[in-house]
MILUM-244926 format. One record per residue (C-alpha): residue number from 1; residue in three letters; x negated, y, z. Coordinates in Angstrom, 3 decimals. Last residue first. Example, Ala and Ser with C-alpha at 12.3 -4.5 7.8 and 13.67 -1.06 7.14 Angstrom:
% residues 2
{node 2; SER; {-13.670; -1.060; 7.140}}
{node 1; ALA; {-12.300; -4.500; 7.800}}
% end
This chain:
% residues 103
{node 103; UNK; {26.637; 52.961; 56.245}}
{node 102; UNK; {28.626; 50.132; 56.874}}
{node 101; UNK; {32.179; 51.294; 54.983}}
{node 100; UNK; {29.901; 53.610; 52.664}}
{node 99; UNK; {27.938; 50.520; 51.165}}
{node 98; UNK; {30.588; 48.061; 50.792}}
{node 97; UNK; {32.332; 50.812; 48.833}}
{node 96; UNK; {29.464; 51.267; 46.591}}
{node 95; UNK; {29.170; 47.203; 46.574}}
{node 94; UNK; {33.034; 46.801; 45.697}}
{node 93; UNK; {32.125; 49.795; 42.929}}
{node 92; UNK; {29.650; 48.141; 41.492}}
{node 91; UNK; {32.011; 44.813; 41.474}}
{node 90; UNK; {34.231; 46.417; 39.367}}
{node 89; UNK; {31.647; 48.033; 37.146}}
{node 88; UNK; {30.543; 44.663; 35.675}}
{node 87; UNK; {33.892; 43.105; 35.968}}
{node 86; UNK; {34.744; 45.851; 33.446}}
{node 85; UNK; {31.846; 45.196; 31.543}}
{node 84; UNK; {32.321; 41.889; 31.341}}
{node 83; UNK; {36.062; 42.031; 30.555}}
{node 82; UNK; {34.844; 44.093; 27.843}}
{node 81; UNK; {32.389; 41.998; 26.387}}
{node 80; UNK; {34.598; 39.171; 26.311}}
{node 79; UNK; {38.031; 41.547; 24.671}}
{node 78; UNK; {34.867; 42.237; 22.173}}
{node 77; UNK; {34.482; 38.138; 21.503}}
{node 76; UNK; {38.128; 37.370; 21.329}}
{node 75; UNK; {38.393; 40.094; 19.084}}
{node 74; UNK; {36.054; 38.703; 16.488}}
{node 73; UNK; {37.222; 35.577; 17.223}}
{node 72; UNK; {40.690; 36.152; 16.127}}
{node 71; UNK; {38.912; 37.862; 12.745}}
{node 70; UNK; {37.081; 34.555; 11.939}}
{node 69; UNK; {40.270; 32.469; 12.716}}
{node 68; UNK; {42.425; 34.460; 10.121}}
{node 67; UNK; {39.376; 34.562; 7.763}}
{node 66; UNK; {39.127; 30.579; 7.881}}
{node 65; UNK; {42.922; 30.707; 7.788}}
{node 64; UNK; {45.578; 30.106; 9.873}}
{node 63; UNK; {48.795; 28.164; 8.683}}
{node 62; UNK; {52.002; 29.214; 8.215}}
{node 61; UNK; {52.058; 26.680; 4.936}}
{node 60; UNK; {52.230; 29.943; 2.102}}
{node 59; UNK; {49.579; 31.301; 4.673}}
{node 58; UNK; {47.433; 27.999; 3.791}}
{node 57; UNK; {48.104; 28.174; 0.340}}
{node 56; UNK; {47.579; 32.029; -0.234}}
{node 55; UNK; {44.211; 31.205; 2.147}}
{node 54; UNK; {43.272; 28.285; -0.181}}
{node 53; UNK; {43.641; 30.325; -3.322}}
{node 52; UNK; {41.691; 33.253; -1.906}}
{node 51; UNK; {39.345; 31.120; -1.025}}
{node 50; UNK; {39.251; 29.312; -4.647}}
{node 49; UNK; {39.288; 32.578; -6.591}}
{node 48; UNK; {35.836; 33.778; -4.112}}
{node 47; UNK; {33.945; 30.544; -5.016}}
{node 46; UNK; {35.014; 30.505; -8.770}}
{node 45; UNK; {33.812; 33.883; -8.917}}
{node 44; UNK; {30.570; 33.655; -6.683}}
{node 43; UNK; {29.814; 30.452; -9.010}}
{node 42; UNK; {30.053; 32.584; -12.132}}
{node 41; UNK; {28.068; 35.082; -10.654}}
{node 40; UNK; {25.499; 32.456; -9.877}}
{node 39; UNK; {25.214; 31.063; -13.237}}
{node 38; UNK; {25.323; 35.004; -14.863}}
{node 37; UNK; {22.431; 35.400; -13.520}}
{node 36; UNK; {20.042; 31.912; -13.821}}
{node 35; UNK; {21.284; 32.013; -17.105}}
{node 34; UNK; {19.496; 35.669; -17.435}}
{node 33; UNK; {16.760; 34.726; -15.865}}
{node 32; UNK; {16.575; 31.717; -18.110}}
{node 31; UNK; {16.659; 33.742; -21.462}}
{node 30; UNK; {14.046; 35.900; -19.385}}
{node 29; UNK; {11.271; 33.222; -19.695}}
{node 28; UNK; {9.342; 32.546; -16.307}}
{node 27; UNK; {10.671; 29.306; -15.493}}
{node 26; UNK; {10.206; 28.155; -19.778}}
{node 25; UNK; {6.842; 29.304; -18.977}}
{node 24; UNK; {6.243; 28.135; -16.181}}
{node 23; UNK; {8.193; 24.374; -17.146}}
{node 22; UNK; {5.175; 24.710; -20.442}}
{node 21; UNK; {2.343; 25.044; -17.802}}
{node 20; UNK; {3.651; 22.440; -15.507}}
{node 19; UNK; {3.858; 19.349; -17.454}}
{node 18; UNK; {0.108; 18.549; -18.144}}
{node 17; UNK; {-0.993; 19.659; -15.285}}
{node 16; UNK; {1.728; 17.400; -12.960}}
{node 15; UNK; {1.754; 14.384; -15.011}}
{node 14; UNK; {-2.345; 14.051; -14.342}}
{node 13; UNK; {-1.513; 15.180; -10.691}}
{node 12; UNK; {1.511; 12.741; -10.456}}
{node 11; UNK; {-0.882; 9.818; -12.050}}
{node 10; UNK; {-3.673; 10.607; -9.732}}
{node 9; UNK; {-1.289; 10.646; -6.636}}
{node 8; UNK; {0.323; 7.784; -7.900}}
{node 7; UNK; {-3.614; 5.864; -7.981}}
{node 6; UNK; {-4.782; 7.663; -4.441}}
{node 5; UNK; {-1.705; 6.236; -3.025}}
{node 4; UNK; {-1.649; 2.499; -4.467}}
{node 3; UNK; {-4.345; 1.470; -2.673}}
{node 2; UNK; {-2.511; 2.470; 0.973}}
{node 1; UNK; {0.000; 0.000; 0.000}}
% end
């Protein structure tokens, strides 16, 4: 097993510089750029058309969707902060008061 190592590695070198000059350039042509472009705004699209189909769906159904949930925990999390910082100032004052009743 350990024999055969050096010999792939040797063949996937050999296959390597002979291959990889004419993949960079292909790679590094702006036809492919350009592919490479409109590939992932095509993708965005179809992404984007198939939330919004889901949510319609999902909302035709009464149910919650990902955005629905997202946004609930967006307010769960500042109604958290809040309730900390209230608590927070609560039991300041509790000491304060603590404080001036022994002092």
């Amino acid at each position: 097993m350990a024999e055969d190592r050096p010999t792939l590695r040797k063949t996937v070198s050999k296959v390597d510089s002979l291959v990889a000059p004419t993949i960079e350039g292909i790679v590094q042509h702006e036809v492919v750029g350009l592919g490479m472009a409109v590939a992932v705004r095509l993708s965005r699209g179809m992404t984007l058309r198939a939330e919004r189909l889901s949510r319609h769906l999902l909302h035709t159904l009464n149910l919650p969707a990902g955005s629905d949930v997202r946004r609930l925990l967006a307010q769960l999390a500042m109604i958290e902060r809040e309730v900390r910082e209230l608590s927070k100032a609560l039991n300041d004052e509790l000491a304060e008061g603590a404080k001036r009743a022994h002092g």
